[in-house]
N, C-alpha and C positions, 0 to 999 in steps of 0.2 A: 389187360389192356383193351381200350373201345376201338372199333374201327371208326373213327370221328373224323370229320375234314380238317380240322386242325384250324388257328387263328392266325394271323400276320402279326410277327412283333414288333413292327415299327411302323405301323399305319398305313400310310400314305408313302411311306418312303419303300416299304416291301421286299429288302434285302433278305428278311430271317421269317421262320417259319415254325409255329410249334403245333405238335400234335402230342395226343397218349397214344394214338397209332394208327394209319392208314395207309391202305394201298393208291398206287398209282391214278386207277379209278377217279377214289376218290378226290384226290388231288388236280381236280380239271377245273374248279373254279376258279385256281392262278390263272390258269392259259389265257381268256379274254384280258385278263390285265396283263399281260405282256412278261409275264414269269414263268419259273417252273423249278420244280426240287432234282433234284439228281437221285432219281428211282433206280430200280431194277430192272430188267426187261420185260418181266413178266406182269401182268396185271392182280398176281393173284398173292403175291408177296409182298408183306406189309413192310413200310419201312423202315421203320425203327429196327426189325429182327433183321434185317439185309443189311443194317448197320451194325450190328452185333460183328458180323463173319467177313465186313468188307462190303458187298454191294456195286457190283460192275454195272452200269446200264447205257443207255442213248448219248447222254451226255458226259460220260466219264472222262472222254480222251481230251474236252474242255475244261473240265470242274473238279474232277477226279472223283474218286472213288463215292458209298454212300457214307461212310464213315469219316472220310476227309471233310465233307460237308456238315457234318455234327459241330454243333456250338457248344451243347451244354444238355442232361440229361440229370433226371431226378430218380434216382435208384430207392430203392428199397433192401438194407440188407440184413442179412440175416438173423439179425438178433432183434427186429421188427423197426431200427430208426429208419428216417427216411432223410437224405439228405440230396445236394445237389453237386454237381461235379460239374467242370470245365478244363479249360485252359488254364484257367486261374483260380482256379477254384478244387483243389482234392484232386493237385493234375493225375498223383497216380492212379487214382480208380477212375478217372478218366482217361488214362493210356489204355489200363486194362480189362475196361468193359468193351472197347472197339478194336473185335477180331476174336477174343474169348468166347462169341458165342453165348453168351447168359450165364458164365461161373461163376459172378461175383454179386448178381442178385436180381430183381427186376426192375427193368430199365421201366419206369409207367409214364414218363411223360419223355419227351425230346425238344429240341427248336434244331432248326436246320436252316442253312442258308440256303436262299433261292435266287435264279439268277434271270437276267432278260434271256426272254425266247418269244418269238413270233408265231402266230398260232402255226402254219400248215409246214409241212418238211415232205423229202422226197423217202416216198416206200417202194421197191420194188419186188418181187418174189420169182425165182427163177427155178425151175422146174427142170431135170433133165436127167437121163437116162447114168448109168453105175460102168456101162461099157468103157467111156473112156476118163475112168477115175483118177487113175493118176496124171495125167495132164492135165486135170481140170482142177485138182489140185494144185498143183505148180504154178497154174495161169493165173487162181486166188493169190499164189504166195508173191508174186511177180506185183497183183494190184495190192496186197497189203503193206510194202516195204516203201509204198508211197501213197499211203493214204492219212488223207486230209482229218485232222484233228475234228472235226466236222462229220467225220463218215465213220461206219462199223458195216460190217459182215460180221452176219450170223450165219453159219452152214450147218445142214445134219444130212445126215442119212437117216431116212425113215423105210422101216422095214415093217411089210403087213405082211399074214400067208399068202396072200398074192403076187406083192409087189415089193422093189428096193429099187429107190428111187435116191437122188441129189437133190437139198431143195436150198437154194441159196438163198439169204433176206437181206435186203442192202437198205441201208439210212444214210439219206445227208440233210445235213441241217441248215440245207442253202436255198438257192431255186434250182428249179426243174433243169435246167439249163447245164448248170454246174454241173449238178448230179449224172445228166447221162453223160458227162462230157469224162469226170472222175470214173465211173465207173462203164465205160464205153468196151475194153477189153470183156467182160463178163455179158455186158448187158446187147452182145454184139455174136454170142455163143452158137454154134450151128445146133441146130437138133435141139431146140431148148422153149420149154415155155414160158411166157413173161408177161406178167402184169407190174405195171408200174405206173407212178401217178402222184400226185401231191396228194397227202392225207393231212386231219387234223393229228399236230403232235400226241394231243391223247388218245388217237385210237392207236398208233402203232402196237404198244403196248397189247392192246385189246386183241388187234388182229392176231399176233405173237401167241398169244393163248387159245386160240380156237380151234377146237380137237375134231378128229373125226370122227362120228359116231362111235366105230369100232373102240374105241380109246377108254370111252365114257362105261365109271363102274368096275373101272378095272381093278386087280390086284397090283403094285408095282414096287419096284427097288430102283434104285440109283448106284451108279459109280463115276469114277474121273479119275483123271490126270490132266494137273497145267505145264505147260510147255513153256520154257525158255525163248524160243526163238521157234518158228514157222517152216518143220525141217518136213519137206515133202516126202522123203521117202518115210519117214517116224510117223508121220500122221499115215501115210498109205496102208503102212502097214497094221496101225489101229484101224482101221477101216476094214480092211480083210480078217486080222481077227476077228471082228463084230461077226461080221458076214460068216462066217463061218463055225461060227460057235452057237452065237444067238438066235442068228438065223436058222439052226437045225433045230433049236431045241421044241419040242410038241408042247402045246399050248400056249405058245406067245403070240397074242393077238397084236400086240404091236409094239415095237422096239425103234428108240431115236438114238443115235448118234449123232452127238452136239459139237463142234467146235465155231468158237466164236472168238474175230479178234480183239485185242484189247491193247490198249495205250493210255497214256495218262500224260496232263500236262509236266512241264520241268519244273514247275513249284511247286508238285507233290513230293514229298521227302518218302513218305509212305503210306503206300496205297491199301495196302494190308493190315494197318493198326499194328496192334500185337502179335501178328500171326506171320504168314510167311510170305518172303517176295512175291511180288507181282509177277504173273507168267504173262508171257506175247499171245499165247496161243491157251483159252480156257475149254477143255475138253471133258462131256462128262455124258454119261448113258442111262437111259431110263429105259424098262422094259415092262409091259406091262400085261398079267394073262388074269385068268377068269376063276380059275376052280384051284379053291382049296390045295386039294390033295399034288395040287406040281407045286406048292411051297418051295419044300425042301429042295427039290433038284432045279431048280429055275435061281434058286437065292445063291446056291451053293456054285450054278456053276457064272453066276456075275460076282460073287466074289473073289473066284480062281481067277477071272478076267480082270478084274479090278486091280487086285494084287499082283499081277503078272508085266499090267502095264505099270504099273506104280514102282515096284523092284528095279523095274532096266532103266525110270528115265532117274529114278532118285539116287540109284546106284552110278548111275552113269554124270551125275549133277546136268543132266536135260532138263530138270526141271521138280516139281514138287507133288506132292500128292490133293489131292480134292475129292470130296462127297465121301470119306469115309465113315465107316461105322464107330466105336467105341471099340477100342482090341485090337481094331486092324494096323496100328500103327504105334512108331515110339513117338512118345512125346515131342522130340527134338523135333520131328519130321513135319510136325504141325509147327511149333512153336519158335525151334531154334534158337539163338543165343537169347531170345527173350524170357527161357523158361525159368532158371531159377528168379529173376525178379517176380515172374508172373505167382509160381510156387510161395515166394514170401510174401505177397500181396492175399494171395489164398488165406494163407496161414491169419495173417492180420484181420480180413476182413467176414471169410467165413469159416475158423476155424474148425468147424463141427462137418464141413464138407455138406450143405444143405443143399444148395445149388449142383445144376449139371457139368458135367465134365470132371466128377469127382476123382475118378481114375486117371485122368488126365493128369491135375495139377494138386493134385495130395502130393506132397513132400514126402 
């Protein structure tokens, strides 16, 4: 797949949108014309792949998800035909290439619908100390359970050898006005740093991915857990795990804990494709160090973590698992009552198991 800006499929009219593949970046020649795709967060994640597994970004809680936003995609499968899928068109391998991840073959080209948006939106970034966490917790869950279909919070906890900090990111997609007015409780924080400011829509993204040196070169792994519902003590205490486990371990130059809120319009049926319900609350850790030789005990103990929060909220139906490896989990736990259809679309379209997630959806 190119990373190529992609053309407009309806001209002048500018609803749909086709690429073989691009990131958010790329996609900033909509914004002067008064559009935009429903991306990812990040700048660095292409869209068609973020379509694959679902796709949460700036505009979801309007448009929905990146996969809800899929028209129609020209796959390649395994036995080298190349055909095209839709709605209308081979809806099953179009059910089950959005949320599978890439098991059914490569997705090379996409169209996507795109929607009006105004170039500048409201960014703010809020800075502040780990002392008083659980309340500041609370006081997010307090502004999430009335927030504007227009607005996201993004939170982590970033942890360096020096320092563990809160760093909140607030988006609306209104004027300046609204924005501190919606988010007035947070942006209002004692002991807190704060830049905020109308940015163009396409940098958010950009700012979102800007590392700090320490960052840059690293070795890193990933894990998660999504959340049902926005339970202050359940996140607090993901939070002190972190702290406590990650935070000890020698040689992690820097370690994020992610939680970001998520909502979707009531015309989305499903946000997830083929995969598993939508969580309220997307939570996921990335940790990242330098040398080689702390592989093993750095990998090993974010998988103990991984696994630890993923048993109590799955066991408890808090919620679902996310950023797992291959292994780490039973199929249902990904897939859910969608798996024996998913398993018999396998069987039909890549019988020889060619594609990823083989152990997954083999029969």
């Amino acid at each position: 797949m190119k990373g190529v800006a992609g053309q407009d499929v309806d001209g002048e009219n500018e609803d749909g949108w086709e690429c073989e593949d691009s990131t958010p970046r790329q996609l900033r020649y909509l914004i002067p014309r008064g559009r935009a795709a429903v991306t990812s967060t990040s700048c660095s994640n292409s869209v068609v792949g973020v379509a694959l597994v679902g796709g949460y970004g700036w505009l979801s809680a309007m448009h929905g998800s990146c996969l809800n936003n899929m028209v129609s995609a020209r796959v390649v499968l395994a036995d080298g035909s190349v055909v095209t899928c839709s709605e209308h068109e081979r809806t099953e391998l179009f059910f089950a290439i959005r949320g599978s991840g890439g098991s059914f073959g490569i997705v090379a080209e996409a169209s996507f619908h795109t929607h009006p948006q105004k170039q500048d939106v409201f960014w703010g970034t809020l800075t502040t100390s780990i002392q008083e966490l659980e309340s500041t917790l609370d006081l997010l869950r307090r502004v999430e359970m009335n927030l504007d279909s227009r607005a996201m919070i993004s939170a982590r906890l970033e942890h360096s050898p020096t320092s563990t900090q809160l760093v909140i990111r607030l988006f609306f997609n209104g004027t300046e006005a609204e924005a501190r007015n919606h988010f007035a409780p947070l942006l209002n924080l004692a002991n807190t740093a704060t830049e905020a400011s109308m940015v163009r829509f396409d940098e958010v993204s950009a700012q979102m991915d800007r590392l700090p040196d320490h960052q840059r070169g690293s070795r890193y792994a990933y894990t998660g857990v999504n959340l049902q519902t926005f339970d202050t003590l359940e996140l607090a205490q993901i939070c002190q795990d972190f702290m406590d486990q990650i935070g000890s371990l020698d040689g992690v130059r820097y370690a994020v804990l992610g939680f970001d809120t998520r909502s979707f319009p009531a015309s989305v049926a499903n946000s997830e494709g083929c995969g598993a319900n939508a969580a309220k609350i997307m939570t996921y850790m990335r940790v990242q160090w330098l040398e080689p030789t702390r592989d093993t005990d750095i990998e090993n103990a974010i998988k103990k973590l991984g696994n630890a929060w993923r048993s109590k909220v799955v066991l408890g139906q808090k919620g679902y698992p996310a950023f797992c490896r291959t292994g780490d989990l039973k199929p249902e736990d990904i897939y859910g009552q969608n798996l024996q259809r998913l398993r018999d679309l396998k069987a039909r379209y890549d019988p020889h198991s060619m594609w990823v997630d083989r152990s997954i959806l083999a029969a």
